[in-house]
N, C-alpha and C positions, 0 to 999 in steps of 0.2 A: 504494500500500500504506500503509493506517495505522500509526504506530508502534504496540508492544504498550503493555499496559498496565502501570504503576510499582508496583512494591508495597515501601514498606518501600526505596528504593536499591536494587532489583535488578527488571528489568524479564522478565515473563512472556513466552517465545518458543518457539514454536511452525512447527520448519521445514519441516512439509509436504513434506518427500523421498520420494520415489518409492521403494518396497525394488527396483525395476531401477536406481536413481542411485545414483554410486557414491559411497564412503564419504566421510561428513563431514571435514574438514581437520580433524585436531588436532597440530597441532607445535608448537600451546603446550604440550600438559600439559608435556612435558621441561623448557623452559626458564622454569615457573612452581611446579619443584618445590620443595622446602626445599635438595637437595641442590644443581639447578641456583644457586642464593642464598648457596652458601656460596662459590662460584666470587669473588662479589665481595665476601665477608669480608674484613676485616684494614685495614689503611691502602693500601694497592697498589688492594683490590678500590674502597674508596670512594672512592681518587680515581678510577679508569676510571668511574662512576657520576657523579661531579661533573664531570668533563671533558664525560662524556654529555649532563647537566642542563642546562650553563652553554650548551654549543653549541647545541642544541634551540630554549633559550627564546631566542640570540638569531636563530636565526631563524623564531620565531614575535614579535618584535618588531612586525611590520606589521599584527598582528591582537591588540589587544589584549581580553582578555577574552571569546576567541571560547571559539565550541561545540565541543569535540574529540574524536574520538573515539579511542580506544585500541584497533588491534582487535590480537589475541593479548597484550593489554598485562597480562594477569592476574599477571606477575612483579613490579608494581608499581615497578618502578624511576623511570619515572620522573612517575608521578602525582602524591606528594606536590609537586616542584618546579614541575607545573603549578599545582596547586591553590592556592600559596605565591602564583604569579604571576596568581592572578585568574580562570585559565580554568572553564571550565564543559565537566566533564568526564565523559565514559561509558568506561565499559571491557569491551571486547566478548571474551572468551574462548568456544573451542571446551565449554568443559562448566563444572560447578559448582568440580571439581577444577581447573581452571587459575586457581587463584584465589588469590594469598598471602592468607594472615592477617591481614595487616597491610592489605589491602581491602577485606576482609571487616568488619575492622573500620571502614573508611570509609564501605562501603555500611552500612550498621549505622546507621550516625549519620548516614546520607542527605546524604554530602559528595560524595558519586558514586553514579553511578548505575551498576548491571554485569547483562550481558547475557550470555547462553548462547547458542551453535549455531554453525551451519556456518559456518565462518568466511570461506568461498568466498561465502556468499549472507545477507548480514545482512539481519534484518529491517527497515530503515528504507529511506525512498524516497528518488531519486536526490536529492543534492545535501543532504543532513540535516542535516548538519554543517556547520563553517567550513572545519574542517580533518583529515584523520585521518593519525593516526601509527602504524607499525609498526616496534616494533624486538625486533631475537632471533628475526625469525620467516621471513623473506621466503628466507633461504639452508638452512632446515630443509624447505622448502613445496616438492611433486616438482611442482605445477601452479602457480608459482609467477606465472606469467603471468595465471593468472586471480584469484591473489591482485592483484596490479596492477590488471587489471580493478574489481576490487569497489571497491578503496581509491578509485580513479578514479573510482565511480556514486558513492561516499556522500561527496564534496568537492565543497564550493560553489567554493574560492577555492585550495586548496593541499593537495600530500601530503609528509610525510616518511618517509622509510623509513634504513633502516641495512642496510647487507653490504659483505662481503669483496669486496675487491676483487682481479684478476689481477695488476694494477700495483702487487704489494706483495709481501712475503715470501711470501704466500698461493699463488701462482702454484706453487710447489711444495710447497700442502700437503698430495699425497698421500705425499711422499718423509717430509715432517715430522710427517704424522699421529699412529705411535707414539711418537716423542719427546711430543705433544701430550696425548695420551691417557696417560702415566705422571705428567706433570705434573696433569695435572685428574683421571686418572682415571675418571669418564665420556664422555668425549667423543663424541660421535656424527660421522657422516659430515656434510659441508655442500656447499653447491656454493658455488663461489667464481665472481665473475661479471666477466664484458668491463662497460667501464661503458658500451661502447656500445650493449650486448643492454638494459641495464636502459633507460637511454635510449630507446632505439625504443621499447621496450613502454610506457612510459606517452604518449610521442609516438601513438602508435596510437588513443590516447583524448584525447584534444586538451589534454594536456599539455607545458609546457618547462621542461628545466633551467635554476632559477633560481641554485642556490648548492651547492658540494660541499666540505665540509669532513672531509677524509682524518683520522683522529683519533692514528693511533698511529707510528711509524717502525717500531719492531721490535713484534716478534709480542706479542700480550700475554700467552701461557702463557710467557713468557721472564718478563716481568715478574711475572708471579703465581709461578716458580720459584726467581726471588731471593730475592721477600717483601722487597725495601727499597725502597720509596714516595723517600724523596728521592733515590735513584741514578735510578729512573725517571723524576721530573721533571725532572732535570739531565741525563737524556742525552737523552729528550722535549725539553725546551727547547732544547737543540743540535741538535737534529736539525732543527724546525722555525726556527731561526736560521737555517739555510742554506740550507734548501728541500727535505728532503730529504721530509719531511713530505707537504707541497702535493706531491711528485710522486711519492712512492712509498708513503702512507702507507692504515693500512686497520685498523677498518673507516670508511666513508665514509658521512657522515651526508650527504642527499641533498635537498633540498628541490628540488620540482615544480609549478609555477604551473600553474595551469588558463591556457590562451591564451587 
């Protein structure tokens, strides 16, 4: 398959779906809207965003200046710290709306390039990329396996993804849901995952865990509850002082070698 063609930082896509295929994956629009953005407003919300960034890039350390692609990454969180770092960057969202402003503004000025459609079936051919990342999206996705899948055909070299993990306060996040949902206020449903099922499923496509870094001790709708950023990085920093972190912490940022 050829790629589409660029116009302007936004590339023309055309997915060819069958009206008996079923419906296109969009579980970015939610987490690419203005209101999903205000979740990580305030100083609490930037650090979970910088904690995000800083872990990412270092492990995209071993590929410097590679081709990446973003797919649901229309929230732009964490493009601009790629682009800082050199990457050469696409961002693939399910429609035009899953797309902040603040990308729009990037594709605009042709610093990224952004792609529309099925988020299940991108238009690029196997291996396009260096690397693709997904985050905010993979614990919203009900075929989330075939999300795996796709991330898995469009990686030459590695994937990253992000989700909740069981081995974390998360294990009981249907008892804590409405406590969650009065704190944020929109919350949606999510599936919370064994790290062994995420495992197998990119194992299945001749993927290994390369690197799993747990990011938070306690829930972060706790942290976004407080609103005080240096109580959170002082009971963060103690948490991960002891290990509590490395063994119970979530969400778990994931990196996955191609074998």
């Amino acid at each position: 398959m050829t790629p589409p063609e660029s116009t302007g930082g936004r590339l023309a896509v055309s997915t060819g779906a069958s009206p008996l295929a079923e419906p296109a994956e969009d579980a970015d629009l939610e987490t690419s809207s203005a209101a999903y953005a205000r979740r990580f407003a305030g100083s609490v919300g930037e650090w979970f965003l910088e904690r995000q960034a800083r872990t990412t890039l270092e492990l995209l350390a071993s590929w410097p200046r590679a081709r990446v692609v973003e797919v649901g990454g229309g929230h732009g969180q964490l493009t601009p710290a790629l682009l800082r770092a050199g990457h050469d960057v696409t961002v693939y969202a399910s429609s035009e709306e899953a797309c902040s402003e603040e990308l729009r503004g990037l594709a605009a000025e042709g610093r990224i390039r952004f792609a529309a459609g099925d988020l299940l079936r991108a238009p690029w051919p196997e291996r396009a990329f260096d690397l693709a990342l997904c985050f905010r999206l993979l614990p919203h996705t009900r075929r989330w396996r075939e999300l795996v899948a796709e991330l898995a055909r469009l990686a030459r070299a590695a994937v990253i993804v992000d989700y909740p993990t069981r081995r974390s306060l998360n294990a009981v996040s249907g008892a804590l849901f409405g406590l969650k949902r009065r704190v944020e206020g929109d919350t949606r449903p999510f599936t919370v995952f064994r790290d062994a099922d995420v495992a197998a499923a990119f194992a299945s496509h001749g993927f290994t865990a390369s690197a799993r870094r747990p990011q938070f001790a306690l829930p972060m709708a706790l942290h976004r509850a407080l609103g005080l950023a240096p109580l959170a990085r002082l009971t963060e920093a103690a948490a991960r002082g002891v290990g509590l972190t490395r063994a119970f912490g979530s969400p778990v940022i994931l990196l996955e070698r191609r074998a």
